[in-house]
N, C-alpha and C positions, 0 to 999 in steps of 0.2 A: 665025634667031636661035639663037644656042648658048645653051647654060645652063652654068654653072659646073659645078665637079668636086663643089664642097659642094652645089650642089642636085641634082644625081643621086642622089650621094650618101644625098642626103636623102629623096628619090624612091624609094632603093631599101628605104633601113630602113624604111619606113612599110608598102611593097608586102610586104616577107619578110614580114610575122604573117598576111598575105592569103595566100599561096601554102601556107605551113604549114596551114593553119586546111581546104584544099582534100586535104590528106591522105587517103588514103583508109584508111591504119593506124588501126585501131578496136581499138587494144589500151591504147591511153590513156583509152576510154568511164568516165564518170561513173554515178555512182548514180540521175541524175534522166535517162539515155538512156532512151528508152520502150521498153521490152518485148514480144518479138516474143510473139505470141501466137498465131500461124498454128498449127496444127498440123502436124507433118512426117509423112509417111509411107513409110515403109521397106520393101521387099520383099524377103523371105527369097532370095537366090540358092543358094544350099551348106550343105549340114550337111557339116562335118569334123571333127567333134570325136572323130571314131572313121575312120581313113582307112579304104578298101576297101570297107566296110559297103556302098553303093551303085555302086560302080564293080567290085568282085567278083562280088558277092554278087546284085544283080539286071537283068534285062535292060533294057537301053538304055530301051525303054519306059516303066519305072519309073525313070529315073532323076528324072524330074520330081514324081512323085508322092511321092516319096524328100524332094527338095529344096524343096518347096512346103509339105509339110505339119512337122503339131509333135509332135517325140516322144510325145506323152499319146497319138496316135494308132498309132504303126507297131507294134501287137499288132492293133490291129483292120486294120489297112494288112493285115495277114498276113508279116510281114517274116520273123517266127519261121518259118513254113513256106519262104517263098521262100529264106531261107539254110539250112535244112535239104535244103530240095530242089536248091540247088547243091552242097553238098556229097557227098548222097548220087549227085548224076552221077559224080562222081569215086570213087566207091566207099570214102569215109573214112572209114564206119563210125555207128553212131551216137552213137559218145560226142564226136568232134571236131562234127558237126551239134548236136548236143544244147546242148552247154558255148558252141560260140562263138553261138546261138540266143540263151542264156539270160544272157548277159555285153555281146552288142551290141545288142541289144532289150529297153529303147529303149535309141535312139542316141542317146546321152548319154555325155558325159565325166564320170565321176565322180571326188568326192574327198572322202575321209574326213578332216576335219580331226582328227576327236579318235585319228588315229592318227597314228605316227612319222612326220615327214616325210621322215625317213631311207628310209624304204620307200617313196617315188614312184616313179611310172614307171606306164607306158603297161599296164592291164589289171594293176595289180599290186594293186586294190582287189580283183578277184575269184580270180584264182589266187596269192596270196599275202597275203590279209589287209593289203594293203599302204594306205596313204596315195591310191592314186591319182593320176589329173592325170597331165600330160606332160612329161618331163624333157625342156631341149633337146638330149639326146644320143639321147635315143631314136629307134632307128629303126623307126618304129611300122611301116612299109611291110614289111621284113624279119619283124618282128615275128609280124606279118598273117597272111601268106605262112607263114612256118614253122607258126604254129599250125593253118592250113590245109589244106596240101599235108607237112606233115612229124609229125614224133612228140612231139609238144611237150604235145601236149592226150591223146595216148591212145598210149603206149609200145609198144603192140603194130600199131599203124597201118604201112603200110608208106609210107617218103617218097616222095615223087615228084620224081627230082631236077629240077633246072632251074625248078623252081617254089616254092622257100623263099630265094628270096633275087631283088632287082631288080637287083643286082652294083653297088650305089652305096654306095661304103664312107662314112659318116658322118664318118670323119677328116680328111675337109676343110677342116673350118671349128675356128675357134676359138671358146673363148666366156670371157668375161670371168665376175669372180666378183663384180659390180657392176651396176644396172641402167645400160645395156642389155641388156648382158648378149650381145647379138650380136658380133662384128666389125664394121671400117666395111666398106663397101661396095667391091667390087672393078672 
């Protein structure tokens, strides 16, 4: 038995609100959708908010105790000793040990709002009264690295070539004056 073109027709406008309704886009959700209430739970992987701090600074062994635990801790972690005492292997003295000690511990990003925002960038709350926070042009890696292994933190230091820079020049990329504020993707 065929059916006509108007009853399919008609079979089919009644079936589309059934097929729509099977959606699984929950970006049209109501006010009377019930409320998840499960509680989630997240597990720390990385602290980056200061690169090198953990991947310089202490051995492999701690990289976990580094990335598990919460800045209130890494004075009693001994973090201040452990980059002191990498430092002092390299023979940098104690005013580069001391300063990057008392600027990365805790390993926090800091940012001063009630200062110029003109003044951001990466460690520029503590060696320049700066703003803080990370500019995306900053190359905090270089950064790092020179205040580390070069004369950045103590003038009289002798640099260590080959070790103030990772040779990845930052002018790669573009960045808009808008958020995103990235490029699209390549």
């Amino acid at each position: 038995m065929r059916r006509s073109l108007a009853t399919r027709l008609f079979t089919v406008a009644l079936a589309l609100p059934l097929f729509a309704a099977c959606s699984d886009d929950d970006n049209g959700g109501t006010i009377t959708d019930p409320v998840v209430t499960t509680p989630r739970v997240y597990s720390q992987v990385e602290r980056l908010g200061n690169p090198l701090v953990s991947e310089v600074f202490f051995a492999k062994r701690d990289h976990g105790l580094h990335n598990t635990t919460a800045p209130a801790t890494d004075i009693t972690n001994g973090f201040r000793t452990k980059i002191k005492a990498f430092t002092d292997a390299f023979n940098r003295g104690n005013t580069i040990g001391t300063t990057l000690g008392a600027v990365l511990v805790p390993d926090m990003l800091m940012v001063y709002p009630n200062r110029a925002g003109t003044t951001s960038g990466w460690l520029s709350w503590a060696l320049a009264s700066g703003y803080g926070g990370r500019n995306l042009k900053d190359d905090v890696v270089d950064a790092g690295l020179t205040a580390t292994f070069g004369n950045l933190l103590d003038p009289a230091a002798t640099v260590l070539p080959g070790l103030t820079s990772d040779n990845i020049s930052t002018s790669v990329r573009t960045y808009g004056t808008a958020f995103p504020y990235l490029e699209a993707a390549r």
